[in-house]
Jmol script that loads the backbone (N, CA, C; Angstrom):
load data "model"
ATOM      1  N   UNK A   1     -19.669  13.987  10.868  1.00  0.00           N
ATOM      2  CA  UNK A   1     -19.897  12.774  10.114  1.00  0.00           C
ATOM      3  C   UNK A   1     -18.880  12.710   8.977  1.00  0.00           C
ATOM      4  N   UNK A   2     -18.307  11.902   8.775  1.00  0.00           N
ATOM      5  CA  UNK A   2     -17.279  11.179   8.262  1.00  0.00           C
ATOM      6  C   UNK A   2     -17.831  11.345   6.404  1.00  0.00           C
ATOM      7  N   UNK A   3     -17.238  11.952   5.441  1.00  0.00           N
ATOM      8  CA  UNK A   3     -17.626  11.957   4.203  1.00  0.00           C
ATOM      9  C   UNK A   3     -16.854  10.388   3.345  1.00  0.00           C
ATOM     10  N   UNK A   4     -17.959  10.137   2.321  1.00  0.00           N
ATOM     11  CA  UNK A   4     -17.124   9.270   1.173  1.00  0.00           C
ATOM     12  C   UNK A   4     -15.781   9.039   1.077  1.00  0.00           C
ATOM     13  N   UNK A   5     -15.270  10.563   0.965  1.00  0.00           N
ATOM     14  CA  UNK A   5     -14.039  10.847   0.840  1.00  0.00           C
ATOM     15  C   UNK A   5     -13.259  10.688   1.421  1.00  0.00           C
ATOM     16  N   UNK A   6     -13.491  11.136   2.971  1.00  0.00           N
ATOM     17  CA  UNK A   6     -12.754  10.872   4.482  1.00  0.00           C
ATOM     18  C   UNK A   6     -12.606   9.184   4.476  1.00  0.00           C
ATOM     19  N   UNK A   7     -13.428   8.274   4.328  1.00  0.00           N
ATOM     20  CA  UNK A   7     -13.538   6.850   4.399  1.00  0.00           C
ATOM     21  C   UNK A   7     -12.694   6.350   3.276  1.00  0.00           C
ATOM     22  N   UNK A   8     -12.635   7.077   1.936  1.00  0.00           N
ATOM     23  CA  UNK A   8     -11.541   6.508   0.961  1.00  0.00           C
ATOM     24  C   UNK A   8      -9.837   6.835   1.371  1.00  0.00           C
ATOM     25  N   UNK A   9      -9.952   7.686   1.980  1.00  0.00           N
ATOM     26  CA  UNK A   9      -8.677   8.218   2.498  1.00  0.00           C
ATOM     27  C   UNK A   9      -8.275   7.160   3.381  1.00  0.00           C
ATOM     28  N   UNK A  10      -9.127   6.896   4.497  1.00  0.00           N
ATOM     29  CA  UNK A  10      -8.433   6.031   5.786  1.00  0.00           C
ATOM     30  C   UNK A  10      -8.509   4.508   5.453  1.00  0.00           C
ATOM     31  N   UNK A  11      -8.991   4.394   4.241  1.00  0.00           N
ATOM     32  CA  UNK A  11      -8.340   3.156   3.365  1.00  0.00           C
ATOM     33  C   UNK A  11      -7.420   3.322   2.709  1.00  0.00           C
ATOM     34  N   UNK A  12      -7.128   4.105   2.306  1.00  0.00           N
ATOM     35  CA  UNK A  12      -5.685   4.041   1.104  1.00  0.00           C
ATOM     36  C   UNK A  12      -4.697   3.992   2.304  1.00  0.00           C
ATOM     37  N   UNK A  13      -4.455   4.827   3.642  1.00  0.00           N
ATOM     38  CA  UNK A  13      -3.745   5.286   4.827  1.00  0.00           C
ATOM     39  C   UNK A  13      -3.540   3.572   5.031  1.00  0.00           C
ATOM     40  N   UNK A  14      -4.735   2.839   5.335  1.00  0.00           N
ATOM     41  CA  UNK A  14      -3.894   1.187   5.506  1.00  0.00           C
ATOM     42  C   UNK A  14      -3.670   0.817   4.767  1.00  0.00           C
ATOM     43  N   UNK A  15      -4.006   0.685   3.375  1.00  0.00           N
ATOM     44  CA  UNK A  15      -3.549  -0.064   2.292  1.00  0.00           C
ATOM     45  C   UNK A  15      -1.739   0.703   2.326  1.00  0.00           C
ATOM     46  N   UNK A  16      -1.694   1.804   2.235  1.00  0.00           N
ATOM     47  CA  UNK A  16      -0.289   2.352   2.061  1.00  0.00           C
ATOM     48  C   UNK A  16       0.768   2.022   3.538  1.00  0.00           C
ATOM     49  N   UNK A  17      -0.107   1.955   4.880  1.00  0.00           N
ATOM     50  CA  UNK A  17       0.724   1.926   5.591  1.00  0.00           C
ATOM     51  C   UNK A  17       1.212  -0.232   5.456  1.00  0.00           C
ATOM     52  N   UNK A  18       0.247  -0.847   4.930  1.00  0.00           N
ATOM     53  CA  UNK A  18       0.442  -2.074   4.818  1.00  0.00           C
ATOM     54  C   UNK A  18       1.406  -2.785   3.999  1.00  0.00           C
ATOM     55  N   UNK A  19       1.837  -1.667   2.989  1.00  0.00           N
ATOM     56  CA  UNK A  19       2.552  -1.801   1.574  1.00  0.00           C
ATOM     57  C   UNK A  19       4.122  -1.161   2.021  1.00  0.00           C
ATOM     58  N   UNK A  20       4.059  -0.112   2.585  1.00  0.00           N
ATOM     59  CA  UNK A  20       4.971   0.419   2.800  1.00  0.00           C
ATOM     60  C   UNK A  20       5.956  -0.803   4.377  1.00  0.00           C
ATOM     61  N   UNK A  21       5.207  -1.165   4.798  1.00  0.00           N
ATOM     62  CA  UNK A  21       6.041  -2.382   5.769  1.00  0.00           C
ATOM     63  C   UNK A  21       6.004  -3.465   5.253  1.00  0.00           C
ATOM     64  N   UNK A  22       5.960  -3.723   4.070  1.00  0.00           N
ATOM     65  CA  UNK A  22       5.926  -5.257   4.001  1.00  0.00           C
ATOM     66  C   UNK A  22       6.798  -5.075   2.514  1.00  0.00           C
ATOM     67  N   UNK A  23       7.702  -6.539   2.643  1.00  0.00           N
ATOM     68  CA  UNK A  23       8.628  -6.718   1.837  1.00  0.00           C
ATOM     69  C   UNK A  23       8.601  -6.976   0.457  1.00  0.00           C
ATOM     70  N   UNK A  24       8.646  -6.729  -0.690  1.00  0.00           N
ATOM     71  CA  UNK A  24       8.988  -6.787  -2.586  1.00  0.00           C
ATOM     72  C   UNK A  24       8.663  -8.353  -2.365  1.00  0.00           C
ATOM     73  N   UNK A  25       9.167  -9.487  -1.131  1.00  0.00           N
ATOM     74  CA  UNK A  25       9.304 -10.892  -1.641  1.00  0.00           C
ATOM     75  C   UNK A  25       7.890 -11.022  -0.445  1.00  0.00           C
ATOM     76  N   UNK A  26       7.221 -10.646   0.051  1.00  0.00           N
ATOM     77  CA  UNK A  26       5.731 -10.626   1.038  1.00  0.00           C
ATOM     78  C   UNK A  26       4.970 -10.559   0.169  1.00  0.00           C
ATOM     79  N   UNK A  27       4.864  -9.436  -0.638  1.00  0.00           N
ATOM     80  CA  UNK A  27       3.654  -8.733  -1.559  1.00  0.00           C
ATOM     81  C   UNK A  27       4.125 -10.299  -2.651  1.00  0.00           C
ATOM     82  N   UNK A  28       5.443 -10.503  -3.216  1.00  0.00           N
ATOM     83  CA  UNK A  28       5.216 -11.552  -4.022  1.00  0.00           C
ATOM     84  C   UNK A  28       4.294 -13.078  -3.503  1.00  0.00           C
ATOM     85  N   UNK A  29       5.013 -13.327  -2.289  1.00  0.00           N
ATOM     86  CA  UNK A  29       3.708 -14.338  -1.821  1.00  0.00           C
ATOM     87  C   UNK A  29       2.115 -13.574  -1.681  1.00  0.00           C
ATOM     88  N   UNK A  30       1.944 -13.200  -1.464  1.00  0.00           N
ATOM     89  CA  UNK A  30       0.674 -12.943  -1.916  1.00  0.00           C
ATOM     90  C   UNK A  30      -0.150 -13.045  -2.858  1.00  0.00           C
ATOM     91  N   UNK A  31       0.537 -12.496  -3.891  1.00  0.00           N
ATOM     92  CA  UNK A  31       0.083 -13.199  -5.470  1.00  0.00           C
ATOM     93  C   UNK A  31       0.778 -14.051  -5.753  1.00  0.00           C
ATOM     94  N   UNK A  32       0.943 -14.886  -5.492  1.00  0.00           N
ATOM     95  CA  UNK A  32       2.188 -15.833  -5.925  1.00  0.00           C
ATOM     96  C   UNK A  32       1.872 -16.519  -7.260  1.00  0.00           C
ATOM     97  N   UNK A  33       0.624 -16.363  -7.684  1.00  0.00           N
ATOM     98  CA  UNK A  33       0.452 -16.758  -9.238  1.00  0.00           C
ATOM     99  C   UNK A  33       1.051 -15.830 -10.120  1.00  0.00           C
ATOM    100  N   UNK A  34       1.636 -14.509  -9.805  1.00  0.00           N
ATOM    101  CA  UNK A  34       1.458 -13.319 -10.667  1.00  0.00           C
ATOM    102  C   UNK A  34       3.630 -13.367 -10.007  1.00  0.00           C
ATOM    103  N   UNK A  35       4.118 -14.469  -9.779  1.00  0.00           N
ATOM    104  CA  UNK A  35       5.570 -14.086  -9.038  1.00  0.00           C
ATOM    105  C   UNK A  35       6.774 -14.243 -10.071  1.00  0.00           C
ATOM    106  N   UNK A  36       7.205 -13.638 -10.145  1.00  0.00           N
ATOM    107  CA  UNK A  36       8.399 -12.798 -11.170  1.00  0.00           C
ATOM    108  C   UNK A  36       9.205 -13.985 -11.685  1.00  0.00           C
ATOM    109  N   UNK A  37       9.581 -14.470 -12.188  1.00  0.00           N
ATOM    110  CA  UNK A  37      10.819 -15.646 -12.878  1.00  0.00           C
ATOM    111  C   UNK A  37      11.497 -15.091 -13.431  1.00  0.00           C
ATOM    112  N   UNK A  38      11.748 -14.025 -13.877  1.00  0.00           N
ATOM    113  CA  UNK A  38      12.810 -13.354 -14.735  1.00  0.00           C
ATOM    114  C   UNK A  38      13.820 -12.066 -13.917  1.00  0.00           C
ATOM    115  N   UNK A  39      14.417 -11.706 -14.600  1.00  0.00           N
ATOM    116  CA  UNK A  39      14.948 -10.215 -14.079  1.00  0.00           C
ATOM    117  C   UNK A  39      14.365  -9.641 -14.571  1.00  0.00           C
ATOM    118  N   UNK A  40      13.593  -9.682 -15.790  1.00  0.00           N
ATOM    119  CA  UNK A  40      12.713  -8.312 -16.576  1.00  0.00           C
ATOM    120  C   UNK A  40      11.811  -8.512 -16.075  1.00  0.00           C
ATOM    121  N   UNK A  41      11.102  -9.382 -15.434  1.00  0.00           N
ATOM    122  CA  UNK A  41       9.913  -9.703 -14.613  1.00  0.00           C
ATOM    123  C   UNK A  41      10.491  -9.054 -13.549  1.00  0.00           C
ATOM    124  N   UNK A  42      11.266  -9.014 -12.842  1.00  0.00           N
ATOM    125  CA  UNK A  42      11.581  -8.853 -11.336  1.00  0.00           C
ATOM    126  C   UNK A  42      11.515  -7.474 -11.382  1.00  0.00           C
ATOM    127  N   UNK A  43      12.174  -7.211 -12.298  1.00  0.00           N
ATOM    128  CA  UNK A  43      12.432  -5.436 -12.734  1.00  0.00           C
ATOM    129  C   UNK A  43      10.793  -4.971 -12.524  1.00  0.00           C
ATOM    130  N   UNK A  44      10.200  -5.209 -13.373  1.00  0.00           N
ATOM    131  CA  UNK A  44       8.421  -4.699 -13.637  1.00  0.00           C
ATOM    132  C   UNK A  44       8.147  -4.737 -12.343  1.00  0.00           C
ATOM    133  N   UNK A  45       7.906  -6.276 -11.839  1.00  0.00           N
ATOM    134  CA  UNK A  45       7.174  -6.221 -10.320  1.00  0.00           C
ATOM    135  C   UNK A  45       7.466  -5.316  -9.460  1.00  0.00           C
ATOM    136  N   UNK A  46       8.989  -4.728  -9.185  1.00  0.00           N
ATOM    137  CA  UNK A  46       9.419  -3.410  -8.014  1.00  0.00           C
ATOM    138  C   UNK A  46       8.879  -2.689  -8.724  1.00  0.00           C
ATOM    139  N   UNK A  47       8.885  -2.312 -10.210  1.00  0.00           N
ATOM    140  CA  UNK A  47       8.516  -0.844 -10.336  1.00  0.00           C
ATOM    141  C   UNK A  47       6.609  -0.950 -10.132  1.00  0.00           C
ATOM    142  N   UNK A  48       6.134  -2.110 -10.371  1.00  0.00           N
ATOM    143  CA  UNK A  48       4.928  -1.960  -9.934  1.00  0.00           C
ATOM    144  C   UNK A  48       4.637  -1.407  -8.534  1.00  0.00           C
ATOM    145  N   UNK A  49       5.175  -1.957  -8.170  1.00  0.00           N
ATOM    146  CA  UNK A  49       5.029  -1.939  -6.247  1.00  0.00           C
ATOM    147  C   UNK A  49       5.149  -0.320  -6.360  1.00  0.00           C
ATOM    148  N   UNK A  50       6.464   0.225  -6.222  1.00  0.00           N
ATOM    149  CA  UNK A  50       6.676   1.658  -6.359  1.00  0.00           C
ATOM    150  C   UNK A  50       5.746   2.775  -6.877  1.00  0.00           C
ATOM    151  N   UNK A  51       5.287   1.940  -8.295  1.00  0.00           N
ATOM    152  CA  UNK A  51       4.243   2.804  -8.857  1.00  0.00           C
ATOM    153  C   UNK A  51       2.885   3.002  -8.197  1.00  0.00           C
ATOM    154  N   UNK A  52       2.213   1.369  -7.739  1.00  0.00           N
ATOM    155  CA  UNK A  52       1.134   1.562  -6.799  1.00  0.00           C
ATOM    156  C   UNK A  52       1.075   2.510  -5.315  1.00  0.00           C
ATOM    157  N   UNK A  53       2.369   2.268  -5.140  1.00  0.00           N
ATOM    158  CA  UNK A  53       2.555   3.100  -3.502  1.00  0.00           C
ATOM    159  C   UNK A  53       3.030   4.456  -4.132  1.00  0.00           C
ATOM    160  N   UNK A  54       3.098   5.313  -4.758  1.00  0.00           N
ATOM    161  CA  UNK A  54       2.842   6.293  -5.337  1.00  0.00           C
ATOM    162  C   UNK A  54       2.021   7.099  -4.997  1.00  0.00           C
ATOM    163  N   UNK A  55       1.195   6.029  -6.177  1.00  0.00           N
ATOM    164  CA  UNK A  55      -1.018   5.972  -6.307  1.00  0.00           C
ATOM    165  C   UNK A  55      -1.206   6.191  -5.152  1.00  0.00           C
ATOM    166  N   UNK A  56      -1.046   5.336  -3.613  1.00  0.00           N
ATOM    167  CA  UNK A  56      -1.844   5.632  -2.820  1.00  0.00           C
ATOM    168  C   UNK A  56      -1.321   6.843  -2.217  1.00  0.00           C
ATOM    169  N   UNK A  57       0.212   7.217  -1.770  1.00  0.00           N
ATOM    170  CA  UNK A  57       0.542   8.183  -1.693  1.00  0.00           C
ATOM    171  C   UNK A  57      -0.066   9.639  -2.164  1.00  0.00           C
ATOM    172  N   UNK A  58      -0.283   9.830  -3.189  1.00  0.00           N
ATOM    173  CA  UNK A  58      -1.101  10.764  -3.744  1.00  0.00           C
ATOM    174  C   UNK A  58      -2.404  11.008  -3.484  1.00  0.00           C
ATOM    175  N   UNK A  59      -3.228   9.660  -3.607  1.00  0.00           N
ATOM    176  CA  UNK A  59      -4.375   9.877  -2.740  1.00  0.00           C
ATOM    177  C   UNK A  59      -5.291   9.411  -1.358  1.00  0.00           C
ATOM    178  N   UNK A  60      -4.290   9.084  -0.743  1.00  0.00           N
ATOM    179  CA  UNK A  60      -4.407   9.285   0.934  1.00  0.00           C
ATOM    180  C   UNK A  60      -4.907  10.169   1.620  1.00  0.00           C
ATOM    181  N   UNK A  61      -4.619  11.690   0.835  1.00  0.00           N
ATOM    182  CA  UNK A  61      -4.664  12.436   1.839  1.00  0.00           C
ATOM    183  C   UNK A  61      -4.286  13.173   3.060  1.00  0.00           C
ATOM    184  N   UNK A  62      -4.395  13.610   4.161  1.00  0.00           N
ATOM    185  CA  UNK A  62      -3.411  13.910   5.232  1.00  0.00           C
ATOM    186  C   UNK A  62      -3.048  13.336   5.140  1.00  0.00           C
ATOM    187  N   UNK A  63      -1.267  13.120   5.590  1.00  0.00           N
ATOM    188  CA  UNK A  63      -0.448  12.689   5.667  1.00  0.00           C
ATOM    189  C   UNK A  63      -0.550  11.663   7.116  1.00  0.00           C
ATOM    190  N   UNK A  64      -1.041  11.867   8.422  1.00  0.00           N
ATOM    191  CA  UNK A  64      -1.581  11.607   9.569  1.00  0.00           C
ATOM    192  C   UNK A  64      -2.659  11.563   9.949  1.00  0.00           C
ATOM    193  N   UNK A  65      -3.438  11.412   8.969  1.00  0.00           N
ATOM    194  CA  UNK A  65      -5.063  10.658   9.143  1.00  0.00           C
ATOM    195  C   UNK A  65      -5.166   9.463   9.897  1.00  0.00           C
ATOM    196  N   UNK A  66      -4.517   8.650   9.597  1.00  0.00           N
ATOM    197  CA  UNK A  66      -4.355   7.251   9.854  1.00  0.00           C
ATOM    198  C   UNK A  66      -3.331   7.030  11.052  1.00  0.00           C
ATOM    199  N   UNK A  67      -2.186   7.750  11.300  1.00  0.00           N
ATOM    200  CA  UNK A  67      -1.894   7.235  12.219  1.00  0.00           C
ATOM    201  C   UNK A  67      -2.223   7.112  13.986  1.00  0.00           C
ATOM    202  N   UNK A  68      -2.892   7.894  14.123  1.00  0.00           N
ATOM    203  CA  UNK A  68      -3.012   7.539  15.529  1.00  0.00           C
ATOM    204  C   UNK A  68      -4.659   6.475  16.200  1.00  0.00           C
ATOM    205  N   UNK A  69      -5.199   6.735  14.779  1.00  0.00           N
ATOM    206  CA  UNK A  69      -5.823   5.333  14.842  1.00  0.00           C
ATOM    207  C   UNK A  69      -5.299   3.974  14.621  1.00  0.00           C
ATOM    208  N   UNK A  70      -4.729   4.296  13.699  1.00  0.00           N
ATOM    209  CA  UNK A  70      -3.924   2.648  13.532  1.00  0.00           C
ATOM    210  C   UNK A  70      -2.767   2.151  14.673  1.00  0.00           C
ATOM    211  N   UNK A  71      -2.218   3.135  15.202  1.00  0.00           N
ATOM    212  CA  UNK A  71      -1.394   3.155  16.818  1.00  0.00           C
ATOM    213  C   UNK A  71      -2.385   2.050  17.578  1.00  0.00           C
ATOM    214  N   UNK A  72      -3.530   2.962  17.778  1.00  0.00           N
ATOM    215  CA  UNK A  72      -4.411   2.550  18.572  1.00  0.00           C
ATOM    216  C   UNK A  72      -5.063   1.362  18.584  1.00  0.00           C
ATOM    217  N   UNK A  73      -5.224   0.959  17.258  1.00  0.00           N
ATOM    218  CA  UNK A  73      -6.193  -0.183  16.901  1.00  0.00           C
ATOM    219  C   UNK A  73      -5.162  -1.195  16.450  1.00  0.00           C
ATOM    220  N   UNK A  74      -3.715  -1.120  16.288  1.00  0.00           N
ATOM    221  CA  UNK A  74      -3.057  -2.163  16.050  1.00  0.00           C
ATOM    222  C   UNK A  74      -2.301  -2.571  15.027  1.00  0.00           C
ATOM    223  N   UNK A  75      -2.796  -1.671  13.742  1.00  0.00           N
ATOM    224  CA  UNK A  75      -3.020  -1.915  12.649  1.00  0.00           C
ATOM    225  C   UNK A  75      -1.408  -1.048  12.161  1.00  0.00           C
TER     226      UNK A  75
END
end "model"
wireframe off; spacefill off
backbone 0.3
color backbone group
């Protein structure tokens, strides 16, 4: 049986594998209320991105938790 922990992991595994394929100007449509107009804005927003995919990096967990389910399921 699958712990708390195990289930926070194979969420961060898609949130990170979702972040890590998708483009600085994707993630900006997405929030597009929150979308950069400046270069010092533009600057912040990558290092945000970087900094969040970090975060999940760190706590993911195995490194291959996620992938051969997400192979499987599409994702």
């Amino acid at each position: 049986m699958a712990s708390q922990r195990d289930y926070e992991s194979v969420v961060w595994h898609y949130i990170g594998d979702k972040l890590k394929t998708s483009s600085p100007s994707r993630i900006e449509d997405w929030f597009h209320s929150y979308a950069p107009q400046t270069d010092t804005q533009k600057k912040r927003w990558l290092n945000a991105i970087t900094k969040v995919q970090s975060q999940i990096e760190k706590f993911q967990g195995e490194d291959n938790l996620c992938e051969e389910w997400c192979h499987e399921n599409g994702s």
